[in-house]
Structures are given as C-alpha cells and as structure tokens.
PAZAPA-4460 file (N, C-alpha, C; in steps of 0.05 Angstrom, whole numbers, plus 32768, in hexadecimal, padded with zeros to 4 digits):
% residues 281
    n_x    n_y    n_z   ca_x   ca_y   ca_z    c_x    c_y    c_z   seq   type   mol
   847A   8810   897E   8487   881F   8969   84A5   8823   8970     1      X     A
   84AE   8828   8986   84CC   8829   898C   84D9   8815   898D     2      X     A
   84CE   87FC   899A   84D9   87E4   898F   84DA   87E1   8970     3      X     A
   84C1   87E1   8963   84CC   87D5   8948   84E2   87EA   893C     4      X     A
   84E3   8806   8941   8501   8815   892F   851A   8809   893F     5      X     A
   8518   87F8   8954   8535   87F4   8958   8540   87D6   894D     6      X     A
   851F   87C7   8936   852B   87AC   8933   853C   87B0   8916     7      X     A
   8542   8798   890A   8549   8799   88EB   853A   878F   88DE     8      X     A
   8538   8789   88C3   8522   8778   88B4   8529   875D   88B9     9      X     A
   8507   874F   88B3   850B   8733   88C3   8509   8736   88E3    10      X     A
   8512   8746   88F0   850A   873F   890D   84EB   8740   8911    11      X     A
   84E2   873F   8928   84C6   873F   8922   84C3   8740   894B    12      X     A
   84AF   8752   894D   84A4   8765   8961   8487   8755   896C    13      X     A
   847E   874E   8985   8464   8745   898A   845E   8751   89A4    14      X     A
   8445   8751   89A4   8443   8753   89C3   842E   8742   89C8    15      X     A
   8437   8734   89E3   842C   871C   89F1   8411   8727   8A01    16      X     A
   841D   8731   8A13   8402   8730   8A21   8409   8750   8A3A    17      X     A
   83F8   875E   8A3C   8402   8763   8A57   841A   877F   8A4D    18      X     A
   8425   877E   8A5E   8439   8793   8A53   845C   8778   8A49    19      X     A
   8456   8772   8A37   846D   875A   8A34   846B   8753   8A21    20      X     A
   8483   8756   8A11   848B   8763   89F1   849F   8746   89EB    21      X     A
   849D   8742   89D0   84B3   872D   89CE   84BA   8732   89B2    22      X     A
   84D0   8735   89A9   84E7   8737   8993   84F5   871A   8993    23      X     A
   84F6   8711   8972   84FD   86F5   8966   850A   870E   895A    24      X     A
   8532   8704   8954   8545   870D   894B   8550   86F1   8936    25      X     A
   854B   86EC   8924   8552   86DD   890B   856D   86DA   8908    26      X     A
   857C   86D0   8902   8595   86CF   88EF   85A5   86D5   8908    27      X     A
   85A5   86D3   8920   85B6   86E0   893C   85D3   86DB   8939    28      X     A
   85E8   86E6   8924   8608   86D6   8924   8619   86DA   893F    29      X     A
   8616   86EE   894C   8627   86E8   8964   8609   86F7   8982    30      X     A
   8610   86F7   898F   85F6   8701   89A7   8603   871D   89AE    31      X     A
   8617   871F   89A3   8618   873F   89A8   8603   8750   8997    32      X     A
   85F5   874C   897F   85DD   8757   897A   85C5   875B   8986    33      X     A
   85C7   8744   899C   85B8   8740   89AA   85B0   8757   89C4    34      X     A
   85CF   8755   89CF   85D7   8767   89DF   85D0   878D   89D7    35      X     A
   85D8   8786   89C5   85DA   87AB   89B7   85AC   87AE   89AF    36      X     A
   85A6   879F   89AF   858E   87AA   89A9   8586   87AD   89C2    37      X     A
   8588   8798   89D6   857E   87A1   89F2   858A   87B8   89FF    38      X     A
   8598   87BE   89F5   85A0   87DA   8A0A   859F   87EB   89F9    39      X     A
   8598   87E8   89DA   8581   87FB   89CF   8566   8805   89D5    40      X     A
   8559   87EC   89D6   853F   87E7   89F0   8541   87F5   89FA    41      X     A
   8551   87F3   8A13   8552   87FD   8A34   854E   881D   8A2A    42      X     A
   8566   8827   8A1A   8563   883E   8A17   854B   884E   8A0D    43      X     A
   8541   883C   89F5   852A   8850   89EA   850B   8846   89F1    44      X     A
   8505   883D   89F9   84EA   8832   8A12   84F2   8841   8A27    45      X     A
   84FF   883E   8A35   8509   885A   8A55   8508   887D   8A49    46      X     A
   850A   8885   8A2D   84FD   889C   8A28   84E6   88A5   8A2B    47      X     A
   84E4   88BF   8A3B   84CC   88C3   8A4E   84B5   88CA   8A33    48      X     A
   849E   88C5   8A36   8489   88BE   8A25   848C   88E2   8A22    49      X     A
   8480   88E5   89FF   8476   88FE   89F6   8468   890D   8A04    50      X     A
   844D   8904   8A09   8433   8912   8A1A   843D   8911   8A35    51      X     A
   844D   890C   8A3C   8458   8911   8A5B   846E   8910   8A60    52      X     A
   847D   891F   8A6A   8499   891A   8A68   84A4   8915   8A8B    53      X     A
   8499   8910   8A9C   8498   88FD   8AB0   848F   88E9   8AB3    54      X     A
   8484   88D7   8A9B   847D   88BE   8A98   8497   88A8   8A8A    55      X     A
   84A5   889C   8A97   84B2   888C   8A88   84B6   886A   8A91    56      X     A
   84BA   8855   8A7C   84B4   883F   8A81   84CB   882E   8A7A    57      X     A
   84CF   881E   8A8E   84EC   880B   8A8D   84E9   87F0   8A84    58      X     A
   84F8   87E2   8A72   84F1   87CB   8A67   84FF   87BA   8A7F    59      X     A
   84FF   879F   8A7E   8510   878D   8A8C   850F   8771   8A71    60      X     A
   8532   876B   8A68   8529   875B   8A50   8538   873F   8A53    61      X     A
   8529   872D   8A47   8534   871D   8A52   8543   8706   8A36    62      X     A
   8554   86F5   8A2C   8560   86F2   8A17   855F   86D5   8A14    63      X     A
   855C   86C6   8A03   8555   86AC   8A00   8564   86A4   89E4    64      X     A
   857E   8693   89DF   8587   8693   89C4   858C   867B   89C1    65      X     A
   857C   8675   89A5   857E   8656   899D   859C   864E   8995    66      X     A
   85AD   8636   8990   8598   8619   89A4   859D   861B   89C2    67      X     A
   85B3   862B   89CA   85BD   8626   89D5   85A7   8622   89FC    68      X     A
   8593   8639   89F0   8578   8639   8A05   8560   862F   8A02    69      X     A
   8562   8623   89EC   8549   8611   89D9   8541   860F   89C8    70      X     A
   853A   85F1   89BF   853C   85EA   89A1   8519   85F5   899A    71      X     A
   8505   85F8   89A8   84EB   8600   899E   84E8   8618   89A1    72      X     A
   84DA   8624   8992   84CE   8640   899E   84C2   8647   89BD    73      X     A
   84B9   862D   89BC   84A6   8632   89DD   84BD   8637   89EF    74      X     A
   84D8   8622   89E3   84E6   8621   8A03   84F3   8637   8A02    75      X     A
   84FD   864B   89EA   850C   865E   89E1   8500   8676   89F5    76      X     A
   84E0   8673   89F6   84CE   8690   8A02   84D2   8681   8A1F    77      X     A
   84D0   866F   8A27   84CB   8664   8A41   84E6   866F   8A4A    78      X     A
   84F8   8668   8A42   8514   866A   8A4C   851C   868A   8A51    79      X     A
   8514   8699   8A3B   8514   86B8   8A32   8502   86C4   8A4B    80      X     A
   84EB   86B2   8A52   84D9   86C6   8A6E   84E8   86BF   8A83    81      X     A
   84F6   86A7   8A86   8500   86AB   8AA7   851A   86B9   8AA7    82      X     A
   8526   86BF   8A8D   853C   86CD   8A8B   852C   86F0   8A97    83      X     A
   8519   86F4   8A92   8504   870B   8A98   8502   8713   8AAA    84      X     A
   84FC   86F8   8AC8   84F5   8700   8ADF   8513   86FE   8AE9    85      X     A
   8526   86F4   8ADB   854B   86F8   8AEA   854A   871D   8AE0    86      X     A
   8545   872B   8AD3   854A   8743   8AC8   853F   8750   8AE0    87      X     A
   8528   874E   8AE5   8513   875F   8AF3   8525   875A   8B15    88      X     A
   852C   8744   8B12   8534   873F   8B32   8553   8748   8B38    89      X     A
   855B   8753   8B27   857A   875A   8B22   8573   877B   8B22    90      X     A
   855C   878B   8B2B   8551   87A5   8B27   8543   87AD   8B11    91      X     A
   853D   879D   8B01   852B   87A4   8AE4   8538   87C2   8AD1    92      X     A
   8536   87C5   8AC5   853E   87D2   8AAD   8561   87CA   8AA5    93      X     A
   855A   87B2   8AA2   8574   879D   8A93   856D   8788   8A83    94      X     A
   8581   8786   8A7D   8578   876C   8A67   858C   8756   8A74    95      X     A
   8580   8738   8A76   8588   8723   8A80   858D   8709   8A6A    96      X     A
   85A4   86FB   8A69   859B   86E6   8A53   8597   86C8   8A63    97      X     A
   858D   86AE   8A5A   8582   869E   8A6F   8597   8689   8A73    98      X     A
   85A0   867F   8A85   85BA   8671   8A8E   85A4   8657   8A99    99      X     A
   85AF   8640   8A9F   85AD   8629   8AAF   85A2   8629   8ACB   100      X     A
   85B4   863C   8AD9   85AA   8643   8AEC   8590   8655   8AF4   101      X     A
   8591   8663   8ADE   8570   8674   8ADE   8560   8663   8ADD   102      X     A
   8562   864F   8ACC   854B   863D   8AC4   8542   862C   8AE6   103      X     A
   855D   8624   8AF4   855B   8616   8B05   854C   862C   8B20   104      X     A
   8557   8640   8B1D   853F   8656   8B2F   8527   8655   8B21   105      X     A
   851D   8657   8B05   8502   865B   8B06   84FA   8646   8B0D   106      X     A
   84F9   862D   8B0A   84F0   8617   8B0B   84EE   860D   8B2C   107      X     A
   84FD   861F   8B43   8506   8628   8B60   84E4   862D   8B5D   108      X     A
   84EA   8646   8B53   84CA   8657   8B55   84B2   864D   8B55   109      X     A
   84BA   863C   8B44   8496   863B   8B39   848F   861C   8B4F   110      X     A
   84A3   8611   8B53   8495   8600   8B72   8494   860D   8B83   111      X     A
   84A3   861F   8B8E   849D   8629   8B9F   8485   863B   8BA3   112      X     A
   846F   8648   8B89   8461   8659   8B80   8449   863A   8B80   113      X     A
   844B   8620   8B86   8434   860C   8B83   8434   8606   8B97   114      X     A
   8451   8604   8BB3   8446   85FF   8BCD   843E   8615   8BD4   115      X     A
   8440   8626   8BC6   8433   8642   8BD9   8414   8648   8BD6   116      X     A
   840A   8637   8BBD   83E9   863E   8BBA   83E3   8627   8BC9   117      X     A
   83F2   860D   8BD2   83E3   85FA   8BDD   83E3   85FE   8C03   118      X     A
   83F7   860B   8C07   83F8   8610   8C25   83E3   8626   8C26   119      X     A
   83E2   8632   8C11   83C8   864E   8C1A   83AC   863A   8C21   120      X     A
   83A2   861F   8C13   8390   8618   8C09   8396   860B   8C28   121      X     A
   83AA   8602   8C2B   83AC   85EE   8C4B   83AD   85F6   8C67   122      X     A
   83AC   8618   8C64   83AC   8622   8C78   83CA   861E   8C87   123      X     A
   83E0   8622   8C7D   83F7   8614   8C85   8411   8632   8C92   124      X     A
   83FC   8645   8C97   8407   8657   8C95   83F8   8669   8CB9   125      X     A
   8419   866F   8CCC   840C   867E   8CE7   8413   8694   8CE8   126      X     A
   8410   86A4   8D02   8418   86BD   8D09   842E   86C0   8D22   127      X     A
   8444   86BF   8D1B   8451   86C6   8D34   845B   86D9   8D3A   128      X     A
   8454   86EA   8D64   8458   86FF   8D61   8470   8713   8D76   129      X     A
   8475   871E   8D5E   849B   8729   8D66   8493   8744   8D78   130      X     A
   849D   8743   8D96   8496   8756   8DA4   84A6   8768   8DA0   131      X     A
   8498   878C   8DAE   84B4   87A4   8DA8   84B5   87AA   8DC5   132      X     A
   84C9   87B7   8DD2   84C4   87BC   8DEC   84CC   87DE   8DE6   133      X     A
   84C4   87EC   8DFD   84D5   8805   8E01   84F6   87FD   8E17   134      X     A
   8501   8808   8E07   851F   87FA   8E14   8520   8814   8E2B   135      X     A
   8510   8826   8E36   8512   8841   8E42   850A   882B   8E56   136      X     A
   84F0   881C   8E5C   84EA   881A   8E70   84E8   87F9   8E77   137      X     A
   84ED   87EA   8E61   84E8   87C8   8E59   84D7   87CB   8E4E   138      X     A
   84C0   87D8   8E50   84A8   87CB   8E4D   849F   87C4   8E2D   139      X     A
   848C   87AE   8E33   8483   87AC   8E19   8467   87B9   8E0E   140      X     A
   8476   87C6   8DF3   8460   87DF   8DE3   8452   87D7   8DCC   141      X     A
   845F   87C0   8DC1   8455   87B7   8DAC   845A   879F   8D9C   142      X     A
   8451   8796   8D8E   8453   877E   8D7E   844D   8782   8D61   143      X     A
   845D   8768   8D54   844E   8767   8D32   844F   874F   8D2F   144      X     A
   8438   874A   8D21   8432   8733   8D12   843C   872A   8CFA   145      X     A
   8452   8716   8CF8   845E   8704   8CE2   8452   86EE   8CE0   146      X     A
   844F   86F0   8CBB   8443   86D4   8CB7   8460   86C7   8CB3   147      X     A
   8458   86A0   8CB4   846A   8691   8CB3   8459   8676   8CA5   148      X     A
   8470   8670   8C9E   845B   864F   8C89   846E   8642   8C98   149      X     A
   8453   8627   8C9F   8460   8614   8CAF   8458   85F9   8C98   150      X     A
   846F   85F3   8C86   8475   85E1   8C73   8468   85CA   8C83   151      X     A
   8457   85B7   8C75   8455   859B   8C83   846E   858A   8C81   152      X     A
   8481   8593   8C68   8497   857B   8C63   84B3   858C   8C70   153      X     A
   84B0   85A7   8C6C   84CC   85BC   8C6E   84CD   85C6   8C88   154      X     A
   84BA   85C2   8C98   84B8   85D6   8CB0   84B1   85EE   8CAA   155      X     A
   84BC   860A   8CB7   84BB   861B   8CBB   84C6   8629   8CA6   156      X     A
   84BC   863A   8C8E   84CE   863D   8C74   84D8   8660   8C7A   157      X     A
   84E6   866E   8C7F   84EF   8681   8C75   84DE   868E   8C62   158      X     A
   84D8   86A8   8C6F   84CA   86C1   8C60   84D3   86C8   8C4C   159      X     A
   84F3   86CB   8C4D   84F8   86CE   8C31   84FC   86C2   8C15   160      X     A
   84F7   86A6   8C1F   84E3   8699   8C0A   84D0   8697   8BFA   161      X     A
   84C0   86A1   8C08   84A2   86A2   8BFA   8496   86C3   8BF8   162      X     A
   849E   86D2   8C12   8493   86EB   8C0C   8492   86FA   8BF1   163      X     A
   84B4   86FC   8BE6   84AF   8707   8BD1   84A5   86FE   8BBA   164      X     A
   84A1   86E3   8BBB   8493   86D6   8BA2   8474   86DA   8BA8   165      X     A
   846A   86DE   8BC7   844B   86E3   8BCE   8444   86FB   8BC0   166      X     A
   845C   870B   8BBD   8453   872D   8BB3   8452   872C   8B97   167      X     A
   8461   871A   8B87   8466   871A   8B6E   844A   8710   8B5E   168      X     A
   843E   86F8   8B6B   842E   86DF   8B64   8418   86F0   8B65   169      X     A
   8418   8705   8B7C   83FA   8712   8B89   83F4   86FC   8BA2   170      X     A
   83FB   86E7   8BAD   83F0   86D2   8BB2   83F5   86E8   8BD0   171      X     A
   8408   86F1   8BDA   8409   8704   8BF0   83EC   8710   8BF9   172      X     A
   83D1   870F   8BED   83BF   871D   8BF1   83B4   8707   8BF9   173      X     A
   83B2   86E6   8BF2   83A5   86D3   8C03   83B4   86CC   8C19   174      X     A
   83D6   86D2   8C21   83DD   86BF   8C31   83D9   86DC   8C4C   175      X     A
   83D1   86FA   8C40   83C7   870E   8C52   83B3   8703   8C69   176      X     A
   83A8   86F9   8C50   8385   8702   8C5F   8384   86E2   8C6F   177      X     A
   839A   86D0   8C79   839F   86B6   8C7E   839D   86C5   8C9E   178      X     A
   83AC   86DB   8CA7   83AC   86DD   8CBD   839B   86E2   8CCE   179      X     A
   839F   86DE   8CEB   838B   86E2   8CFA   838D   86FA   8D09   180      X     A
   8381   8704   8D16   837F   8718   8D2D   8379   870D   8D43   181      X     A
   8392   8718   8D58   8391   8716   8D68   838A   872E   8D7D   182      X     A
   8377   872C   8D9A   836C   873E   8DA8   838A   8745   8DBB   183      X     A
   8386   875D   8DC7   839F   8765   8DD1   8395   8764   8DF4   184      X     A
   83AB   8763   8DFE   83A8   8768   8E20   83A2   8782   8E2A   185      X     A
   839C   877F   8E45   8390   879D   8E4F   83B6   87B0   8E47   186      X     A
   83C3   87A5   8E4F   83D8   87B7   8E47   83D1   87C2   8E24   187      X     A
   83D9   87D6   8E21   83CB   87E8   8E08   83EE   87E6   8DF9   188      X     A
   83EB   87CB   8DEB   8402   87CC   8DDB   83F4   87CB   8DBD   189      X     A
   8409   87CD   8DAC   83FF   87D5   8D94   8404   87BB   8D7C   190      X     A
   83F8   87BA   8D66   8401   879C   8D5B   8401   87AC   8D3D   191      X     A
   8417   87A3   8D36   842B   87A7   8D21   8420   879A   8D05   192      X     A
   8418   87A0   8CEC   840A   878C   8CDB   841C   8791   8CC0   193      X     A
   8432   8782   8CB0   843D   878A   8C96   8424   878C   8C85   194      X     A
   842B   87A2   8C70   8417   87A2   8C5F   842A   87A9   8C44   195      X     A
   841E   8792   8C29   8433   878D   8C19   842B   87A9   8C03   196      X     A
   843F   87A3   8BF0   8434   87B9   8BDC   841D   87AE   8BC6   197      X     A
   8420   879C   8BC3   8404   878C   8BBD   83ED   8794   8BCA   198      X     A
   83E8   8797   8BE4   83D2   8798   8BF5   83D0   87B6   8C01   199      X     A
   83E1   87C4   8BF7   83DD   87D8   8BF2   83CD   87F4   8BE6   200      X     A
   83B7   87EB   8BE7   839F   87F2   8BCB   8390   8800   8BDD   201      X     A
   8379   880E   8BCB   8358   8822   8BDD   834D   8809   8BEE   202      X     A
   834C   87EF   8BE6   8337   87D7   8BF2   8348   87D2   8C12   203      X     A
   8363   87D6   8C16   8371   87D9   8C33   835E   87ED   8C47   204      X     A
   8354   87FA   8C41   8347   8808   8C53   832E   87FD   8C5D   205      X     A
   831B   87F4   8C50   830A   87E2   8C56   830C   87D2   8C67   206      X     A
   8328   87BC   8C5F   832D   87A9   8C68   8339   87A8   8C7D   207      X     A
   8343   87C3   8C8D   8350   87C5   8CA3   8335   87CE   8CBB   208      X     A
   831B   87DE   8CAE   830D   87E3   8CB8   82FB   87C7   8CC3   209      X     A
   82F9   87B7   8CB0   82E8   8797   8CB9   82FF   878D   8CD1   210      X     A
   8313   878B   8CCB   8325   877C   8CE0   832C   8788   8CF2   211      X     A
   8328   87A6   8CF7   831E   87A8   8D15   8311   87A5   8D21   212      X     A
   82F7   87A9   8D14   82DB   87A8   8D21   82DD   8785   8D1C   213      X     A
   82E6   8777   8D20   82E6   875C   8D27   82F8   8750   8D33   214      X     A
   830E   875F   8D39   831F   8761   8D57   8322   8768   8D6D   215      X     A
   8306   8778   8D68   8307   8783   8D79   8324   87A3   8D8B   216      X     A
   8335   879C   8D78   834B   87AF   8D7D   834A   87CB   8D6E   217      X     A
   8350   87D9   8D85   834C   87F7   8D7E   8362   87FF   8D66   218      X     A
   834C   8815   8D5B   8366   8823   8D41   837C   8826   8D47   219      X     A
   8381   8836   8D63   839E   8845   8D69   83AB   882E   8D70   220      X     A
   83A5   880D   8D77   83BD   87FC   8D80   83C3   87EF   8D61   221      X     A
   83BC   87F8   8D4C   83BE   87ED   8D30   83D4   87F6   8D22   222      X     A
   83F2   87E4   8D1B   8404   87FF   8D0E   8400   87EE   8CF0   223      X     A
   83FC   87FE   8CDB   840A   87F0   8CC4   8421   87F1   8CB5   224      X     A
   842F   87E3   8CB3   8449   87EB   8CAD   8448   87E4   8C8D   225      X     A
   8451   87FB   8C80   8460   87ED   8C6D   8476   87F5   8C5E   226      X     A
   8481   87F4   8C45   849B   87F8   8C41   84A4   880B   8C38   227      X     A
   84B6   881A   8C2B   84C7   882C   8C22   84BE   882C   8C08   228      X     A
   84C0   8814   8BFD   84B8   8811   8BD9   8493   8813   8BDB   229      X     A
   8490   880A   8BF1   846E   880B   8BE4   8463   882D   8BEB   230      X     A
   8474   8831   8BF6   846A   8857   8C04   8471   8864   8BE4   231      X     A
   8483   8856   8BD8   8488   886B   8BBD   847F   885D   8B9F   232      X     A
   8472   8846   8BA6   8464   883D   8B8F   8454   8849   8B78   233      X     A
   843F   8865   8B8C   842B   8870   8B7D   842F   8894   8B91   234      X     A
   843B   88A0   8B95   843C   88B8   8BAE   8421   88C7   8BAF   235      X     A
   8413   88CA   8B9B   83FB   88D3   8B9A   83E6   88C7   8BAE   236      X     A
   83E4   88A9   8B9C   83CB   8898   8BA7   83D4   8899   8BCC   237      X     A
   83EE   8886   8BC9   83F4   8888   8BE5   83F1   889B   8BF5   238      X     A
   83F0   88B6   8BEE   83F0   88C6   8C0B   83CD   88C5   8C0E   239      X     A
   83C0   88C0   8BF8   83A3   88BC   8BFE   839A   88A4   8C0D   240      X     A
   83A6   888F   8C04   8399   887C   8C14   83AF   887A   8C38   241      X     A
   83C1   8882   8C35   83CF   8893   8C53   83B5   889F   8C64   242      X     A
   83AE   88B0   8C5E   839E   88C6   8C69   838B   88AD   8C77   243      X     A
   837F   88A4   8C5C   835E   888F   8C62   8364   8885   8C86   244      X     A
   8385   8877   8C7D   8389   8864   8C98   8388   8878   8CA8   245      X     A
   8390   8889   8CA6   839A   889C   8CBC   837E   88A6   8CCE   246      X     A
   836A   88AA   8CBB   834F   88B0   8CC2   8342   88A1   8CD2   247      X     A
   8345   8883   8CD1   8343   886B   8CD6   833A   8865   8CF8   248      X     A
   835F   8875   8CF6   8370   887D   8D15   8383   8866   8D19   249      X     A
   838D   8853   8D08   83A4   8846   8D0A   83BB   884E   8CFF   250      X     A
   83CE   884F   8D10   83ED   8852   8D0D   83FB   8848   8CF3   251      X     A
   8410   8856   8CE5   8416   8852   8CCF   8432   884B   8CDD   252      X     A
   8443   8839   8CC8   845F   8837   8CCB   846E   8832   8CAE   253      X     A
   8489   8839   8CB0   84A1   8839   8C9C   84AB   8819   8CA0   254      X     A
   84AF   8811   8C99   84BD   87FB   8C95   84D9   87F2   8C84   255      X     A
   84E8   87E6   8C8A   8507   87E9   8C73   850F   8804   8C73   256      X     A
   8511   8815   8C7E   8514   882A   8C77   8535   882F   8C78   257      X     A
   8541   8837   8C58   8559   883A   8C54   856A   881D   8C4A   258      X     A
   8554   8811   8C30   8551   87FC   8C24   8550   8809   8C04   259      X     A
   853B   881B   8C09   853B   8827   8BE6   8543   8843   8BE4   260      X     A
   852E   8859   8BEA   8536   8872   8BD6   853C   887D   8BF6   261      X     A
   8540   8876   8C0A   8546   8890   8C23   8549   88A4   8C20   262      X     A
   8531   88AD   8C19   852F   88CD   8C19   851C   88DA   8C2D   263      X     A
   852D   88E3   8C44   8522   88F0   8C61   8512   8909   8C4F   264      X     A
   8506   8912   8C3A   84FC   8928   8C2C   84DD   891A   8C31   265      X     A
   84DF   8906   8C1D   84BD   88FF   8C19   84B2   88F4   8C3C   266      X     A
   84C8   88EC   8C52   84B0   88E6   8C6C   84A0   8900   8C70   267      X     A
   84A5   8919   8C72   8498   8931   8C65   8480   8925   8C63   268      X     A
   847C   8927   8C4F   8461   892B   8C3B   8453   890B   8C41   269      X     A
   8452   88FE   8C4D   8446   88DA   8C5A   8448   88DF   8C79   270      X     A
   842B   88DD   8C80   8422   88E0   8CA3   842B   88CE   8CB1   271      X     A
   844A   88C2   8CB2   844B   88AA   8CC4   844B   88AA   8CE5   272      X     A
   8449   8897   8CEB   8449   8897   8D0B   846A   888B   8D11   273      X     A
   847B   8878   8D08   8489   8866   8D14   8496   8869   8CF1   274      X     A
   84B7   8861   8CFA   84D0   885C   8CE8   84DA   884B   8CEC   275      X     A
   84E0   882D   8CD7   84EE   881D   8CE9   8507   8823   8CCF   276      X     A
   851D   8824   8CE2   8535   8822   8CC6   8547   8806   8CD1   277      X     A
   854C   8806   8CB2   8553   87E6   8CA8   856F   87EA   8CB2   278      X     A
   8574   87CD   8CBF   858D   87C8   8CC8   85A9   87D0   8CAF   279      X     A
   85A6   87CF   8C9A   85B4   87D3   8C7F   85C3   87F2   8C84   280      X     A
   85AD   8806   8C8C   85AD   881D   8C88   85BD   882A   8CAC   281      X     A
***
C-alpha cells in the first residue's frame, strides 16, 4: 500500500517473492524521477509500522534503466537485482543504480558462489590454528580455529573472499560443519571456535553439545566467539540462547568489537567471558 501511493498512473507495483518488491516506471524522461521516488521509498517504508511503533523496515533499492542497462525485461530485472546487492553492500537503506562495473562484481560473485559449493562437495577446505599466549608469563593459553580453502588452481584463497559471501549464500553452515575437532594437550588451553550469525540459531546448542562429547574436550576449554553484529541481531533471543551456552559451561567471546554499534552499555546485559577489540577501534 505505501509503495503504490508513492507511484503515478501507469507505473505498476509487484511483488516477487520473499520480501522483494519491483516497480516498472513507464515513460522515464530524465532518471531524476527515478531518483525522487527512491528516496520517497526510503522515506515512507522506514515509517515505523502502526501496531508498533518500534517496528520499522528499511528498503535497499536497486535501479535498472532502459536501454542503456537492457534491451529485455529479464536483463532490465537482472541488472536492477545486482544493482540490489551493490545497495545492501554500501549499508542497505539506499538506493543504487547498476553501472558496468556492478555487473562485473556480480558476475565476480556468482563464480565465486560455484567454486564455493564445489570445494564444500571436494572437501577443499582446513583448519589452521592461530595460537594466544599470556604475554605476563609467555605461556601459551589458547588457540582458535580458522577455516581456510585450499583452491586446487588458486592456492590458499583469502577469507575475505568467501566468508562473507558463505554468510550471505547460507553456504557458511556447510563450510561450518567441514571442520574438524581437534583433542587438546595435557596443558589446559582453550580452543577458540567463530560462530557466524547464520549459525547462530536454538539448533547451536545441540550442536556444540554433540561436538564435545565427540572431542572429547571439556566445556570450559570451549570459547565461542562471535561478533558485535550477531550479539545485536535479535537481543532477546540472544541473551537466551547466551545463557543455554553458558549452562553448557563453555566460554563466550566478543569478537570485532568496536566495528559496529560500541556500546560498553549492552556488555551489561550479555554474560561474556573474553573481549576481543578490533584493531580499527
């Protein structure tokens, strides 16, 4: 309903699938119409819903204008979605229009989004592990486990390659469960495990409970770390499923910390054990 009062006659309003809306603008004489409806958008979709007025929802839009982005409809929407995921990746609640170079990143993506289902399938993926020491005395207290893809053609590919497209795809939940466990030495050091916001769910608790009891490694040498954005994804659910781990008896950790909302308020109210702050901050 708020989209269609902001079109004119002749435009025409759909929704695809999912939460993902698409507007055909007819007769377009210059793209500054273009412009002025999207930050009409932005504005009246981000108005906090009636029945709740702490509920509010951010568009991310993305702009596709014939000929100059395609002569068919298909290529017009094709071109218009990866202009979508440039919006969302620029912080989302913007509107993006699709350039050459977008196209040449999505098209980045989506190979890189087919060697990533075929290295899951090839097993092409290890654990290497980054020790912590106490600098008080040398000694070593702990470790974490990083995954790494070992390309058959690229070598060794850079995390920040693939991770964030693992979180985006979901595919992050098979290249998870890729890793192994490793048993620890009589020294009582502790092993470090990222945990994404994807994998972040009620079924984490389960799944941390099987993979001890098949590592044999105690709760308290278990830290999970995860991030700043995934601690504030849901504050409710999270401090519940917090507790679960906590019950567990494995160690919680911060991760990035002083990357997004750094607010020393909410460590408060989240039982952590360990802070790591980001070199940034």
């Amino acid at each position: 309903k708020r989209l269609k009062s902001l079109l004119r006659e002749g435009d025409t309003v759909s929704r695809l699938s999912g939460d993902e809306f698409m507007i055909l603008m007819s007769d377009l004489d210059h793209v500054e119409l273009a412009v002025n409806l999207s930050e009409r958008i932005l504005h009246e979709v981000s108005r906090p819903l009636e029945n709740d007025s702490h509920l509010t929802v951010t568009p991310s839009i993305g702009i596709a204008v014939y000929p100059n982005d395609g002569l068919s409809f298909d290529e017009l929407l094709k071109n218009a979605d990866a202009a979508v995921h440039f919006a969302k990746m620029q912080g989302r609640n913007n509107y993006q229009f699709f350039t050459t170079e977008m196209n040449h990143q999505a098209s980045q993506r989506l190979h890189i989004e087919t060697e990533l289902r075929k290295a899951i399938k090839n097993n092409e993926f290890e654990l290497f592990y980054q020790p912590q020491f106490d600098l008080k005395n040398n000694q070593l207290v702990g470790c974490e486990a990083l995954i790494r893809w070992q390309h058959p053609e690229q070598g060794l590919v850079s995390p920040d390659a693939f991770i964030p497209l693992s979180e985006e795809t979901g595919l992050i939940i098979q290249v998870g469960q890729g890793a192994k466990w490793i048993s620890l030495s009589q020294t009582m050091v502790t092993m470090s495990v990222n945990v994404s916001v994807r994998q972040f769910r009620p079924e984490l608790v389960d799944e941390v409970r099987s993979a001890l009891m098949e590592s044999g490694l105690p709760p308290s040498a278990l830290v999970i770390e995860i991030t700043e954005s995934t601690l504030m994804h849901d504050e409710e659910a999270t401090l519940v499923l917090l507790q679960e781990l906590k019950n567990i008896g494995v160690q919680l950790s911060l991760d990035d910390f002083g990357t997004g909302y750094s607010s020393m308020a909410y460590l408060k109210r989240f039982n952590l054990d360990q802070l790591k702050i980001d070199r940034a901050f």
